[in-house]
C-alpha positions in Angstrom: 0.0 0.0 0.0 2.7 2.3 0.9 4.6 1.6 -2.0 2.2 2.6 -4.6 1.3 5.9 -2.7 5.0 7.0 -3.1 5.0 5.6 -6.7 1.7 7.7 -7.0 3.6 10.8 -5.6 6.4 10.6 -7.8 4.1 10.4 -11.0 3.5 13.6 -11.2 7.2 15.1 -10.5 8.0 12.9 -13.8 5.3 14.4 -16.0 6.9 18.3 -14.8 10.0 16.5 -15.8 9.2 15.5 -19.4 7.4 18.7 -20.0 10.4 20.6 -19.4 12.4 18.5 -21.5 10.3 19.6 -24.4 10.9 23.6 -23.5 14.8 23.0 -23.5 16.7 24.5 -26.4 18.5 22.0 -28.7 21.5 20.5 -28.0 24.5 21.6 -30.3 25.0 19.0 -32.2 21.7 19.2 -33.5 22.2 22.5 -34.7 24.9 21.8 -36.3 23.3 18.8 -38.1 20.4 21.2 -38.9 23.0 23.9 -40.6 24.5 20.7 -42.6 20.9 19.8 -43.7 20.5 23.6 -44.7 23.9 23.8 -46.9 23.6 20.7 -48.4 20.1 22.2 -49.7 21.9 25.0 -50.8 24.4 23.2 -53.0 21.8 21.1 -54.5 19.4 23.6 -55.3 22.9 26.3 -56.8 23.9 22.9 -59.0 20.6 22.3 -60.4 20.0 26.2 -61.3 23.8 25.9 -62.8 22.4 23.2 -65.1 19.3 24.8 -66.1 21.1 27.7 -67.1 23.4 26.0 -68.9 20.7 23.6 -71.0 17.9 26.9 -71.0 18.3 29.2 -74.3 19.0 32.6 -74.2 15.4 33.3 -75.8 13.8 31.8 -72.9 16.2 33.6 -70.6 15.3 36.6 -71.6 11.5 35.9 -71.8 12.3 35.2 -67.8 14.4 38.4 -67.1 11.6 40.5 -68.5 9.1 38.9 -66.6 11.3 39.4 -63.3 11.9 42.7 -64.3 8.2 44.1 -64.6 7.6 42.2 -61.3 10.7 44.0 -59.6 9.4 47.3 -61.4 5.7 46.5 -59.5 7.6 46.0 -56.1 9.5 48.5 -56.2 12.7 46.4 -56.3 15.0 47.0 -59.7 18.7 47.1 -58.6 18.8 43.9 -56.6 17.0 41.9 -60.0 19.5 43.8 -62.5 22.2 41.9 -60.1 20.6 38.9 -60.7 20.3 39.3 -64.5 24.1 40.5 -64.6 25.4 37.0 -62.5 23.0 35.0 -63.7 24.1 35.9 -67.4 27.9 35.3 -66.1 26.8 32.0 -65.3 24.9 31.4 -68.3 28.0 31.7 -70.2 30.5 29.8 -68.3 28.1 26.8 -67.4 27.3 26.9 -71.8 30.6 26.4 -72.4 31.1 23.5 -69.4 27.4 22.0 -70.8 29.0 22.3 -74.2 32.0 20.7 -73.0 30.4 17.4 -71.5 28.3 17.1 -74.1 31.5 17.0 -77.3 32.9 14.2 -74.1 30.1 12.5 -73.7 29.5 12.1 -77.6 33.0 11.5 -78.5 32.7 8.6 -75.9 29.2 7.2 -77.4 31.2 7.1 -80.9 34.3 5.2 -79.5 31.7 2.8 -77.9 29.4 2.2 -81.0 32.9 1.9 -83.0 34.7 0.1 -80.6 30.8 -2.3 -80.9 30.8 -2.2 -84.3 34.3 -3.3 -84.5 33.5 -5.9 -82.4 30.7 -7.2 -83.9 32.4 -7.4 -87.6 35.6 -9.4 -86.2 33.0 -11.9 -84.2 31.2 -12.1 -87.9 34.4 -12.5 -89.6 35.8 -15.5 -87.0 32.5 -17.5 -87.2 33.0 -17.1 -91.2 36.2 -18.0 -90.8 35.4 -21.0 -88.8 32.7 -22.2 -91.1 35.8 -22.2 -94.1 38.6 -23.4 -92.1 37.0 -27.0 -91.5 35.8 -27.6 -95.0 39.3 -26.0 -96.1 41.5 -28.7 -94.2 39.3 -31.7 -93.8 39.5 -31.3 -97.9 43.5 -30.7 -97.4 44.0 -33.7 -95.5 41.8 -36.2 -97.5 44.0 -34.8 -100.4 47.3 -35.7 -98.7 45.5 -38.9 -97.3 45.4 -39.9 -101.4 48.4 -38.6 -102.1 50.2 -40.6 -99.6 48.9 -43.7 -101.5 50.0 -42.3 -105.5 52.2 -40.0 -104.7 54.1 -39.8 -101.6 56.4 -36.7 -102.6 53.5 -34.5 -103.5 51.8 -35.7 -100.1 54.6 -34.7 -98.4 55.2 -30.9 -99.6 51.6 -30.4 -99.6 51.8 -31.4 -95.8 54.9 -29.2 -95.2 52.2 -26.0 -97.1 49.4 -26.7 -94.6 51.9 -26.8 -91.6 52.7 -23.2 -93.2 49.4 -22.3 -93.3 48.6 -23.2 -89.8 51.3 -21.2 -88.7 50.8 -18.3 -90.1 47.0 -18.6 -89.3 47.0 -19.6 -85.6 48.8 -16.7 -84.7 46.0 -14.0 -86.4 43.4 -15.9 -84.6 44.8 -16.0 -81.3 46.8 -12.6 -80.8 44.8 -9.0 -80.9 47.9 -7.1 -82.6 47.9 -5.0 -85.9 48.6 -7.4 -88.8 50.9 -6.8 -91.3 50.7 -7.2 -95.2 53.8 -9.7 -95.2 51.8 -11.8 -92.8 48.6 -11.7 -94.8 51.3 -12.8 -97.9 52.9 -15.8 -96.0 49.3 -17.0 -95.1 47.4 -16.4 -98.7 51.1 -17.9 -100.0 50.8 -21.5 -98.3 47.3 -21.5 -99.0 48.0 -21.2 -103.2 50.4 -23.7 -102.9 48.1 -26.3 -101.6 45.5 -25.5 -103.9 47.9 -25.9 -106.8 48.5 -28.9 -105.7 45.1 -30.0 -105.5 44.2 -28.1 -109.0 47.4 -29.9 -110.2 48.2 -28.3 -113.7 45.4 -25.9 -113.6 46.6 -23.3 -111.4 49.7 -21.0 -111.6 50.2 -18.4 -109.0 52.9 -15.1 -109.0 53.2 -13.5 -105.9 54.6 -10.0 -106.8 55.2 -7.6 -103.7 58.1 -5.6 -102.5 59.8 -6.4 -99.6 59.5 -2.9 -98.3 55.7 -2.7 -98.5 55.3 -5.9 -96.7 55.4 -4.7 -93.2 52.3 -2.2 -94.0 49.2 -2.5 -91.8 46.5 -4.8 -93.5 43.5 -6.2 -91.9 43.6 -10.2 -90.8 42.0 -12.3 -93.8 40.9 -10.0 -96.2 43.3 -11.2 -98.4 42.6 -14.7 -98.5 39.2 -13.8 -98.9 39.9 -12.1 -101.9 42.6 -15.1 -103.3 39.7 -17.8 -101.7 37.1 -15.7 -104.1 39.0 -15.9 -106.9 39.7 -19.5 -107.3 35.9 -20.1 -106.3 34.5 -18.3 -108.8 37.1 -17.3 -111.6 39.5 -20.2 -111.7 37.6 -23.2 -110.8 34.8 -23.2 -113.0 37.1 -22.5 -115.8 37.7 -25.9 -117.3 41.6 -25.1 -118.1 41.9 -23.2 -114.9 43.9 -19.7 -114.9 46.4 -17.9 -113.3 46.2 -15.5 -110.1 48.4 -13.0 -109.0 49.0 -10.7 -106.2 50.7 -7.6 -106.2 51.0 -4.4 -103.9 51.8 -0.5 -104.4 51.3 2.9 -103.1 49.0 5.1 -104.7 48.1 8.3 -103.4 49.1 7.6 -100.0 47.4 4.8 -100.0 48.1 1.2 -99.9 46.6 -0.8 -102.7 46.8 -4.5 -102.7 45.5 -6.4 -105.9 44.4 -9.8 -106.6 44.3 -10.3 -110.5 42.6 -13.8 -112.2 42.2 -14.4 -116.0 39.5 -16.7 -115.3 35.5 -17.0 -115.7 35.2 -12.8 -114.8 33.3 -11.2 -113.1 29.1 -10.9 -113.1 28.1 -7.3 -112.1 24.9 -8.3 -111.6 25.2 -11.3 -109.5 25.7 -10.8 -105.6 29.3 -10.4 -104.4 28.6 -13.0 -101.6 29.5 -13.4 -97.8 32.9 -12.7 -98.1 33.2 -9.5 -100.0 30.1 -8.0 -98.4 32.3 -8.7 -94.7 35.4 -7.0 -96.4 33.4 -4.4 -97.3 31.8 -3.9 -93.8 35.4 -4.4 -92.2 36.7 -1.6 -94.3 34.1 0.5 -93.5 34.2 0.2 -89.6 37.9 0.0 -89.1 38.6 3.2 -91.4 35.5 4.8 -91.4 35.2 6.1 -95.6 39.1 5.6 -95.6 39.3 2.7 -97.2 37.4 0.4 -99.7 37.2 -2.4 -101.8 36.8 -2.0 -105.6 36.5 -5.2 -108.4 36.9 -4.3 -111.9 37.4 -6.4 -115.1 41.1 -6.2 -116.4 41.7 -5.5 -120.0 42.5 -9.0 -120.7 39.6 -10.1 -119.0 39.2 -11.8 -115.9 38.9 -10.0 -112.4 41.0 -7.7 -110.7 39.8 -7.1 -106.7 41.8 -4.1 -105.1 41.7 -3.3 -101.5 42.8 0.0 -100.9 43.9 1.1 -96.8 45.6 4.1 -95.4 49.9 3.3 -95.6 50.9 2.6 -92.2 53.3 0.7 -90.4 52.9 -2.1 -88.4 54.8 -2.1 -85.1 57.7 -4.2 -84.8 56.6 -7.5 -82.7 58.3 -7.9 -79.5 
């Protein structure tokens, strides 16, 4: 009993106590946490009237100032919005010319992307084309040495030592991200002719006519061999006493003009260029952006001559 009258008494003592809490001033760290609150407000709200200065046009601008300036007029308050006009105008300029700044960055950076994408995008085309030829290529290579070895054991054996060649010069391009070099591109397209004049015994001579000093210019990975590949599909194989095929190089303008030149069935304007040549001609176009192109014409003499012409550079020395 006599414990909940002192608990009784005390009640109200507590309730005087709590109600004074609520009269005290704030403590000082909450005023300080207020003041942070209030700045960071301040920022935001300077940084978001920076950027709508910088994105708003001048017309609008000065729709604004001469709304604000008949308002001032009505309140009796002109200097203090000239100010305004004078700083805000300051600001205008100098947040333009950041606004215009991000914007050249941020484009500049969208283009390397979409390149970069594009570039991307071809060579992942051009590897599964590649991988769709390679198999057919050297399962055909290897059931021609398979023969060979039974008729003709010499002619097996070199056309053995010309796919080894082949696959090392090829395994490289596949596997390493570096800029290729014409001489490269010449040693693969090289071993390649000489199996397939094995395989088109008689019907097939080949002249490889390049100067030593163009040979280490930059040229894309495989064009080439799709242009030499092209050739003996359609020029040289339907063409019952088969042909000759030649590849030469020169400069020409600046430029770096590599030729492949058949005397075989010619060329039909009219039919489609194919897989291959369309990819060469996308390739071109993505890694030298209306630099570079592909052109086929018909040679005096008839046949086909397929030119590939790149910007001369050269390729760095490998490590």
């Amino acid at each position: 009993m006599a414990s909940r009258v002192n608990s009784d008494q005390t009640s109200p003592g507590g309730d005087k106590s709590a109600e004074r809490d609520k009269h005290e001033p704030k403590r000082p760290s909450e005023t300080r946490q207020a003041l942070r609150d209030i700045g960071r407000l301040i920022v935001e709200l300077w940084w978001r009237f920076f950027d709508w200065l910088a994105v708003v046009s001048w017309k609008t601008l000065l729709i604004v100032y001469g709304l604000g300036l008949l308002l001032a007029g009505m309140l009796n308050r002109p200097n203090p919005f000239v100010l305004f006009i004078v700083v805000s105008s300051i600001v205008k300029v100098v947040a333009g010319g950041k606004r215009r700044a991000e914007l050249t960055a941020r484009q500049a950076t969208q283009r390397a992307e979409t390149e970069q994408l594009e570039r991307t995008v071809l060579e992942a085309r051009m590897e599964a084309l590649q991988a769709q030829i390679e198999p057919h290529f050297l399962f055909n290579t290897l059931a021609s040495i398979d023969q060979l070895i039974q008729t003709d054991p010499p002619r097996a054996s070199r056309m053995q030592q010309s796919l080894i060649r082949y696959l090392r010069s090829a395994m490289p391009q596949m596997r390493e991200a570096g800029r290729p070099s014409l001489g490269q591109q010449i040693n693969l397209c090289s071993a390649y002719l000489e199996i397939m004049a094995m395989r088109m015994e008689q019907r097939l001579e080949t002249v490889v006519n390049v100067a030593e000093g163009l040979k280490s210019a930059v040229f894309p990975s495989m064009m080439l061999q799709t242009l030499v590949e092209n050739a003996i599909k359609h020029g040289l194989e339907p063409k019952a006493g088969g042909g000759r095929l030649e590849i030469n190089a020169e400069i020409v303008n600046g430029q770096l003009a590599v030729h492949v030149l058949d005397n075989g069935a010619g060329f039909m304007p009219k039919t489609d260029e194919g897989v291959g040549l369309a990819n060469v001609r996308e390739r071109l176009k993505a890694l030298y952006k209306g630099r570079a192109e592909l052109i086929i014409s018909v040679p005096p003499g008839g046949g086909t001559r397929a030119t590939i012409k790149v910007p001369y550079e050269i390729a760095p020395a490998a490590a």
